[in-house]
N, CA, C and O atoms as a GROMACS GRO file, in nm:
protein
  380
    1UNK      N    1   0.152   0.350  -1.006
    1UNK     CA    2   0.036   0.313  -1.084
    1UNK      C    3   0.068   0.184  -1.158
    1UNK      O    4   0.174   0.183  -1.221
    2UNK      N    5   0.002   0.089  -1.161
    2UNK     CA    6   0.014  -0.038  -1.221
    2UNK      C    7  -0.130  -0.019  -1.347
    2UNK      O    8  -0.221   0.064  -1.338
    3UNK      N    9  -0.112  -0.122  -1.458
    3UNK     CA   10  -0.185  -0.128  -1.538
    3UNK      C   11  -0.250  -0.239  -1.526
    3UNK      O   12  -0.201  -0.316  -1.444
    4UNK      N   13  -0.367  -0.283  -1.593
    4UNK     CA   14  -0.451  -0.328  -1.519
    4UNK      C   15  -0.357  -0.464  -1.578
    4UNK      O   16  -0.295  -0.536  -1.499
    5UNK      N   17  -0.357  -0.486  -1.716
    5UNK     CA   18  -0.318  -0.607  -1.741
    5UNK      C   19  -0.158  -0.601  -1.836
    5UNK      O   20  -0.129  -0.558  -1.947
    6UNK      N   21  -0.080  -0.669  -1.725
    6UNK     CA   22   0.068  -0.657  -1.728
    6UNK      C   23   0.108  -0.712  -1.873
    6UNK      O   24   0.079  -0.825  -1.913
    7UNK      N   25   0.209  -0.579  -1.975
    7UNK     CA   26   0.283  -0.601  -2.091
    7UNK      C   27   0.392  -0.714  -2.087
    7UNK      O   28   0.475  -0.734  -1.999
    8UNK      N   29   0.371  -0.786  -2.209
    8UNK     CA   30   0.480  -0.895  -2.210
    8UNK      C   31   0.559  -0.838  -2.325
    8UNK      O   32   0.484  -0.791  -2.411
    9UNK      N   33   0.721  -0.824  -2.362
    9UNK     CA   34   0.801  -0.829  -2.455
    9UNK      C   35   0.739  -0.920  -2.575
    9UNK      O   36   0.631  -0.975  -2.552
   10UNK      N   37   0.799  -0.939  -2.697
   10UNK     CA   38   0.817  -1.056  -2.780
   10UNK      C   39   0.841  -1.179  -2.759
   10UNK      O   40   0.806  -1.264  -2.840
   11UNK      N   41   0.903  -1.206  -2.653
   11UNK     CA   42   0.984  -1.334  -2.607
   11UNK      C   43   0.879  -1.371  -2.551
   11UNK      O   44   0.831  -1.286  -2.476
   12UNK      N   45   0.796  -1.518  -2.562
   12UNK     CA   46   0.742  -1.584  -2.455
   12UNK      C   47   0.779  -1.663  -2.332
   12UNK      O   48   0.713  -1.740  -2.262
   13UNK      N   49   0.980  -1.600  -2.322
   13UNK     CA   50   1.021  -1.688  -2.203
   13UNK      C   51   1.003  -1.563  -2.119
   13UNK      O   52   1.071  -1.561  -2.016
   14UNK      N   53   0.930  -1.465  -2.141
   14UNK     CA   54   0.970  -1.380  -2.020
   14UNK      C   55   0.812  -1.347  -2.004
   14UNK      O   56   0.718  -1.315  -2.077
   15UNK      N   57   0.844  -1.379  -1.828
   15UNK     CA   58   0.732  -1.441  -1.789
   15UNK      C   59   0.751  -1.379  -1.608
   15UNK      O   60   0.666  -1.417  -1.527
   16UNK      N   61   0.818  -1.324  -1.580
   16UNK     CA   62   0.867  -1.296  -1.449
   16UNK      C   63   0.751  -1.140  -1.449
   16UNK      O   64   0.752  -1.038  -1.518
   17UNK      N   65   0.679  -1.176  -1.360
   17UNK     CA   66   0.588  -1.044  -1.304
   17UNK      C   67   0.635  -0.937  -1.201
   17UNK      O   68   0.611  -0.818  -1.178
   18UNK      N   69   0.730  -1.057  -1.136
   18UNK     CA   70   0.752  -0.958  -0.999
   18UNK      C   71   0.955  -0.954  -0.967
   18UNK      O   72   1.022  -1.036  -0.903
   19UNK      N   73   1.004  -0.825  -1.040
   19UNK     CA   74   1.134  -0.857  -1.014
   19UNK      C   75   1.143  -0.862  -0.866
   19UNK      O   76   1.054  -0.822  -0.791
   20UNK      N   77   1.284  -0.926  -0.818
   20UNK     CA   78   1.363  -0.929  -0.668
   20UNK      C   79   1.360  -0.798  -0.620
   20UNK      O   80   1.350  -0.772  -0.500
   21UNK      N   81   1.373  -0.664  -0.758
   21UNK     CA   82   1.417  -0.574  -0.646
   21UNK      C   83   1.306  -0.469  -0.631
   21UNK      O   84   1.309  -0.355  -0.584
   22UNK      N   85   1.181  -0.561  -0.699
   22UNK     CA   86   1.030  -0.449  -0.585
   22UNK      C   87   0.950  -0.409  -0.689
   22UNK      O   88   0.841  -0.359  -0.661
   23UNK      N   89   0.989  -0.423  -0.829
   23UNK     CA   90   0.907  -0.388  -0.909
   23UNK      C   91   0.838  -0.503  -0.982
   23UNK      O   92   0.896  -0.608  -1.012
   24UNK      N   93   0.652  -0.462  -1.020
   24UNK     CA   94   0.632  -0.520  -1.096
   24UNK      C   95   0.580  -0.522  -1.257
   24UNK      O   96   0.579  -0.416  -1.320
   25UNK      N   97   0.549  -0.617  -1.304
   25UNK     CA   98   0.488  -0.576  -1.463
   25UNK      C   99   0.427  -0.512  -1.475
   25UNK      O  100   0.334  -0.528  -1.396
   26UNK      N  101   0.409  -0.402  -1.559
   26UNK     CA  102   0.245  -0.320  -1.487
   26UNK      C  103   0.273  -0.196  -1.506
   26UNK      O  104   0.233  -0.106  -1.580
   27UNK      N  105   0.390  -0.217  -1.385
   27UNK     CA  106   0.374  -0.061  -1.280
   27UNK      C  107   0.451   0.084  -1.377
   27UNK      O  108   0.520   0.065  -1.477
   28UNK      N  109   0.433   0.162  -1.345
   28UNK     CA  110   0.489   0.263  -1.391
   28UNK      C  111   0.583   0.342  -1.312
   28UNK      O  112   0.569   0.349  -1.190
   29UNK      N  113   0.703   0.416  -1.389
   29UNK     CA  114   0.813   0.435  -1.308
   29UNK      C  115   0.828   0.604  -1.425
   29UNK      O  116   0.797   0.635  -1.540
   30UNK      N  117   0.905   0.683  -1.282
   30UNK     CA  118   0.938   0.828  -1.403
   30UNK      C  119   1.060   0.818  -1.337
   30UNK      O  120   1.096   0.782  -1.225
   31UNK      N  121   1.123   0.865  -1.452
   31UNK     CA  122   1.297   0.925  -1.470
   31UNK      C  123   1.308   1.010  -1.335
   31UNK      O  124   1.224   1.060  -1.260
   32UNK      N  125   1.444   1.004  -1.338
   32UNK     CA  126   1.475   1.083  -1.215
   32UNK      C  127   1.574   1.179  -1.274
   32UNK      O  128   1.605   1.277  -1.206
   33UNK      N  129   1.606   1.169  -1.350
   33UNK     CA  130   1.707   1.298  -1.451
   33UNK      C  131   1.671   1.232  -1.613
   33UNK      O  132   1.644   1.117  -1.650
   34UNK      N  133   1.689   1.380  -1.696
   34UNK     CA  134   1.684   1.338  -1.858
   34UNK      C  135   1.761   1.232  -1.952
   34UNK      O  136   1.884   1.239  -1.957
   35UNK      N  137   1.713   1.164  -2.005
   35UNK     CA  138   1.792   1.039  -2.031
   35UNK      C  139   1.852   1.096  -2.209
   35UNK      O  140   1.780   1.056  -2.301
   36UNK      N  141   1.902   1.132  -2.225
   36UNK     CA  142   2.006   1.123  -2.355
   36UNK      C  143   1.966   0.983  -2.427
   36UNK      O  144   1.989   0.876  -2.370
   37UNK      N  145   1.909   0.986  -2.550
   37UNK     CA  146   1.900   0.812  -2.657
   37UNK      C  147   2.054   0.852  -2.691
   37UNK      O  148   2.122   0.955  -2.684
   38UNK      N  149   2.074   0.703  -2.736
   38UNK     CA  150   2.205   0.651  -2.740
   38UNK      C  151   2.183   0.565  -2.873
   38UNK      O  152   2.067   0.534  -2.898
   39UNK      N  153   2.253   0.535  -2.933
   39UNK     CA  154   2.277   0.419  -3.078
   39UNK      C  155   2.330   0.334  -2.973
   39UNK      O  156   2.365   0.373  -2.862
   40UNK      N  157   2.334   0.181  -3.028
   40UNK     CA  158   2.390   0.066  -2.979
   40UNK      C  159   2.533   0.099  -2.930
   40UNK      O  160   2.590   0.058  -2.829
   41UNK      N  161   2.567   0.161  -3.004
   41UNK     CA  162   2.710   0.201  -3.010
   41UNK      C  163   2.779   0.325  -2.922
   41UNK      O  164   2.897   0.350  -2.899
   42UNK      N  165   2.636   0.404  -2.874
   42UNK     CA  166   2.685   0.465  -2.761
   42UNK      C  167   2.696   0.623  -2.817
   42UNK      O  168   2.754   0.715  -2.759
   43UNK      N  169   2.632   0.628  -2.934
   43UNK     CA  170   2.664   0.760  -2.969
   43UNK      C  171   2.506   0.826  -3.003
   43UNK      O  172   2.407   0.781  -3.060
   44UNK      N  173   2.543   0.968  -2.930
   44UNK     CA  174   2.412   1.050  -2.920
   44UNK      C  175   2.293   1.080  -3.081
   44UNK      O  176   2.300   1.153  -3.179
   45UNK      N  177   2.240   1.025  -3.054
   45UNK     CA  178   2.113   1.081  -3.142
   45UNK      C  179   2.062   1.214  -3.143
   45UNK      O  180   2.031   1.254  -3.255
   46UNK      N  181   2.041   1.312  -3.031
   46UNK     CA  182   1.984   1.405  -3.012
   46UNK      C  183   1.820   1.400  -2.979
   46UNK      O  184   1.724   1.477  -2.988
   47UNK      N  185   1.846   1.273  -2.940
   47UNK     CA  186   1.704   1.327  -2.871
   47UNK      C  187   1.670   1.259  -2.729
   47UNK      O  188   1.719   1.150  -2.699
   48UNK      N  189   1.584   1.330  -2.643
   48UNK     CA  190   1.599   1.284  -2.506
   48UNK      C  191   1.473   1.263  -2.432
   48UNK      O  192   1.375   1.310  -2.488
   49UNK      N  193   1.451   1.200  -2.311
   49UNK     CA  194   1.329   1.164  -2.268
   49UNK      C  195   1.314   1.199  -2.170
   49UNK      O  196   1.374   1.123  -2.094
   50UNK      N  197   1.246   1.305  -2.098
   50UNK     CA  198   1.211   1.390  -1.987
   50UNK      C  199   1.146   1.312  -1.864
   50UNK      O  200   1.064   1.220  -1.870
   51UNK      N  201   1.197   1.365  -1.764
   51UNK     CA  202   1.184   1.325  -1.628
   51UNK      C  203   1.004   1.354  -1.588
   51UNK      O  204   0.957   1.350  -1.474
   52UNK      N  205   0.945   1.376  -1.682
   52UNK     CA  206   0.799   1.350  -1.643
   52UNK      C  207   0.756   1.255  -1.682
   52UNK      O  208   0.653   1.210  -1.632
   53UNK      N  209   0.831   1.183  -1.798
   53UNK     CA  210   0.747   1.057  -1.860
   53UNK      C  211   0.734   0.951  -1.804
   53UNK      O  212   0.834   0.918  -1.739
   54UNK      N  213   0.614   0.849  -1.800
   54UNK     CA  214   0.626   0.743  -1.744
   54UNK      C  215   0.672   0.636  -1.808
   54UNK      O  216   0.634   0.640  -1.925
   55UNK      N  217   0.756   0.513  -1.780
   55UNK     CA  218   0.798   0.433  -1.857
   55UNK      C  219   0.701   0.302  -1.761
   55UNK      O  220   0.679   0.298  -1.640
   56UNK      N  221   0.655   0.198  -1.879
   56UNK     CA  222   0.586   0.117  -1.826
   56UNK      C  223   0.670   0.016  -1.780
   56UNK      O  224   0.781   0.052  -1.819
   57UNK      N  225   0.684  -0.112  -1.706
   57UNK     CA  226   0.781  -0.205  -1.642
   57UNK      C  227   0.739  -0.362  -1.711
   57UNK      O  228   0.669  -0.442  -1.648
   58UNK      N  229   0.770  -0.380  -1.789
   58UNK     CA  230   0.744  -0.524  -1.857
   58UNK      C  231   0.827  -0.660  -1.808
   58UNK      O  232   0.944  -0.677  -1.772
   59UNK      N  233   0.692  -0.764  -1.828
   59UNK     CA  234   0.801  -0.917  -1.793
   59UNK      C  235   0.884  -0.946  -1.818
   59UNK      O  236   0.916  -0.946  -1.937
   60UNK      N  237   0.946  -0.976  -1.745
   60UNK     CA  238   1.076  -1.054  -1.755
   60UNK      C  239   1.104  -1.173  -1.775
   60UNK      O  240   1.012  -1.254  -1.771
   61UNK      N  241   1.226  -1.212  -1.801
   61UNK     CA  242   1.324  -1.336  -1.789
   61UNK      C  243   1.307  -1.399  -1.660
   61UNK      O  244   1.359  -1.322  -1.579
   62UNK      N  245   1.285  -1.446  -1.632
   62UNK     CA  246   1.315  -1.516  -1.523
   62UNK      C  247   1.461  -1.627  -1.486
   62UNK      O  248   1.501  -1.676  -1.380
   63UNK      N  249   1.494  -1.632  -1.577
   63UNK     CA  250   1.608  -1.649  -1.544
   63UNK      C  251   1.772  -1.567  -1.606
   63UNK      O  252   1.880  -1.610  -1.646
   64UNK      N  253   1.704  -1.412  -1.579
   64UNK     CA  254   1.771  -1.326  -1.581
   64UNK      C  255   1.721  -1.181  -1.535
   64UNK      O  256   1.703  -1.080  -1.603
   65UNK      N  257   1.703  -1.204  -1.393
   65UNK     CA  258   1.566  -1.138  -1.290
   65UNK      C  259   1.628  -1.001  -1.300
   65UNK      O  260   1.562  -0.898  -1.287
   66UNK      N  261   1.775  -1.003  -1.325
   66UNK     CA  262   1.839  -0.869  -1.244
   66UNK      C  263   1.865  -0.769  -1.344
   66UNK      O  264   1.932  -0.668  -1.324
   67UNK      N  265   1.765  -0.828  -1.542
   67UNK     CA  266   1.704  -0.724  -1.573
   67UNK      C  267   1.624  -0.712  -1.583
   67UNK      O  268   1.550  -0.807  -1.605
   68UNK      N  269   1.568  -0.550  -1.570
   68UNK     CA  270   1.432  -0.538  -1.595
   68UNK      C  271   1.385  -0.450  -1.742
   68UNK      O  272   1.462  -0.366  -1.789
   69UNK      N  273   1.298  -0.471  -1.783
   69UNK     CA  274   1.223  -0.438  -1.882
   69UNK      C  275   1.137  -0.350  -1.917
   69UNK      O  276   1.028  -0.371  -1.864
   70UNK      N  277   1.141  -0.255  -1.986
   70UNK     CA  278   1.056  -0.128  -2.005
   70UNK      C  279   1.057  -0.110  -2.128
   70UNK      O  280   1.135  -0.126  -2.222
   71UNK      N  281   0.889  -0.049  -2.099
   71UNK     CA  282   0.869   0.023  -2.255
   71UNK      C  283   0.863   0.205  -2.202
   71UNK      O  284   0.801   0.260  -2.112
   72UNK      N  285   0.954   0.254  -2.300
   72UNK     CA  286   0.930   0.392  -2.333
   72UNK      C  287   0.849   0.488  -2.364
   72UNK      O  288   0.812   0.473  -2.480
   73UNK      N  289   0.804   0.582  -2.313
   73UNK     CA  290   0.671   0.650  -2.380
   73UNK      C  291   0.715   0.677  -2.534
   73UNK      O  292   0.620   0.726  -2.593
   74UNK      N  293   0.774   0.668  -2.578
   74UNK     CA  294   0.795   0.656  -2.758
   74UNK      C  295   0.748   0.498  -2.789
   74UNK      O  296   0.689   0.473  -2.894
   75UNK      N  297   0.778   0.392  -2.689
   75UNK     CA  298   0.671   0.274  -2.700
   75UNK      C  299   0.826   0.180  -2.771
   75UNK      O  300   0.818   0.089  -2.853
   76UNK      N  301   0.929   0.226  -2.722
   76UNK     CA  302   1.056   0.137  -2.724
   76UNK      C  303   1.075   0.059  -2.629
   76UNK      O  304   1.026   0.089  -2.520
   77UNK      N  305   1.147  -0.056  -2.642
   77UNK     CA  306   1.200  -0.122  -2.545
   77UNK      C  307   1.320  -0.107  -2.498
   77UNK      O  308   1.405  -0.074  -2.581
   78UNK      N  309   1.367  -0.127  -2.348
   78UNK     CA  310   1.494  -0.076  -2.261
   78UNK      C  311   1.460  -0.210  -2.154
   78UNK      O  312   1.357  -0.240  -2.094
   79UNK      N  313   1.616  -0.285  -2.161
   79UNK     CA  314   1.670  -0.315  -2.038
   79UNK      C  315   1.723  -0.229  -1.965
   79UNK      O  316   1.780  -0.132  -2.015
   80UNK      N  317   1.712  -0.252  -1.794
   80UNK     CA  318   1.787  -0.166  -1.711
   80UNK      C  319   1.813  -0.271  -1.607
   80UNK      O  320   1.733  -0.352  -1.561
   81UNK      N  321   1.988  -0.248  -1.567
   81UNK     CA  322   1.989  -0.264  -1.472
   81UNK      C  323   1.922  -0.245  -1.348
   81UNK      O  324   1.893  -0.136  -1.299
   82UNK      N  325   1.888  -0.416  -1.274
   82UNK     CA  326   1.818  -0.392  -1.140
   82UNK      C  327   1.934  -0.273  -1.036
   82UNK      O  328   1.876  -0.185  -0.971
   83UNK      N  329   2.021  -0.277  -1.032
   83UNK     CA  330   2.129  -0.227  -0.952
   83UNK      C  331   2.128  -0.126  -0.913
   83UNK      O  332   2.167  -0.087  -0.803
   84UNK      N  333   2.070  -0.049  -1.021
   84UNK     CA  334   2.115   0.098  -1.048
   84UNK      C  335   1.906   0.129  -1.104
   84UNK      O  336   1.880   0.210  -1.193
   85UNK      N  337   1.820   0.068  -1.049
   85UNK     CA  338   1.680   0.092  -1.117
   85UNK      C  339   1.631   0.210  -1.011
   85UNK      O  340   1.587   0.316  -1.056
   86UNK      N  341   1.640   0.193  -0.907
   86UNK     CA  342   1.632   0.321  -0.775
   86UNK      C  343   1.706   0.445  -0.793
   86UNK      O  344   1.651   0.547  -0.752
   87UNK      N  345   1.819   0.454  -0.845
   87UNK     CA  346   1.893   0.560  -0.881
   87UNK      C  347   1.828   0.654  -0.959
   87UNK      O  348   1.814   0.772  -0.926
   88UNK      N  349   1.776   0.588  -1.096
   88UNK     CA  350   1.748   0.617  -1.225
   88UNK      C  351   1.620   0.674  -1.209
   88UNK      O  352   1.592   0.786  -1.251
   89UNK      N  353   1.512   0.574  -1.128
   89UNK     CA  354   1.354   0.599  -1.112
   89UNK      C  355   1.295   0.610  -1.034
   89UNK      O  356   1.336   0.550  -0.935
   90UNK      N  357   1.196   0.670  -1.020
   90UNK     CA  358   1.095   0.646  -0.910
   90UNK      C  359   1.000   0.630  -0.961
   90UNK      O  360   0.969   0.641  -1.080
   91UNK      N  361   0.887   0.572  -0.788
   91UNK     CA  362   0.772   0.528  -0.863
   91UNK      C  363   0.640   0.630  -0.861
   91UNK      O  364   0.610   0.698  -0.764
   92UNK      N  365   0.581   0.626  -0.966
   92UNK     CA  366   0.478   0.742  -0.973
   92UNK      C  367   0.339   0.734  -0.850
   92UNK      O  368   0.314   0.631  -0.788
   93UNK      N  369   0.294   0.811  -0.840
   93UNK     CA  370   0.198   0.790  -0.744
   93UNK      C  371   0.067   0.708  -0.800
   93UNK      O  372   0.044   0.747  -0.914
   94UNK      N  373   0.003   0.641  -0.772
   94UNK     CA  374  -0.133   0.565  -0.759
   94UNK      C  375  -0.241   0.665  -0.817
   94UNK      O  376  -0.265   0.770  -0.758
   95UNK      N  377  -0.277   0.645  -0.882
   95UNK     CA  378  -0.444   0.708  -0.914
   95UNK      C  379  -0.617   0.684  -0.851
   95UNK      O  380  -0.710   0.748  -0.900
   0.00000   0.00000   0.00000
């Protein structure tokens, strides 16, 4: 499912609609296992984000394609590795 009109970050250099590895601004992606929040620092908060939620896919860098950008259904922002973005997600079905 894509949204009609693609989320931009804060940054006005990020501007990339369509990452290299298939996703675009827009689109929506669900967890593929429960994600544990983390502090910067790597230590558990206790609270976690379920493999039904959709996370939306926001613009990018463009000249830093190979991350990508999401907002959280809590309406946070997350880089993710392109590398490892298939592992983590899939894509939700179309409406």
């Amino acid at each position: 499912m894509v949204d009609a009109e693609p989320r931009r970050i804060v940054s006005p250099a990020h501007t990339l609609l369509q990452y290299p590895c298939g996703v675009s601004a827009g689109e929506r992606l669900r967890l593929r296992r429960v994600l544990h929040i983390e502090t910067e620092l790597g230590r558990p908060i206790g609270q976690t984000i379920g493999t039904a939620s959709a996370w939306v896919v926001l613009a990018g860098d463009p000249q830093n394609p190979e991350v990508v950008w999401f907002e959280d259904p809590r309406g946070e922002l997350h880089a993710w590795d392109a590398a490892s973005l298939w592992q983590d997600f899939e894509a939700m079905d179309v409406e």
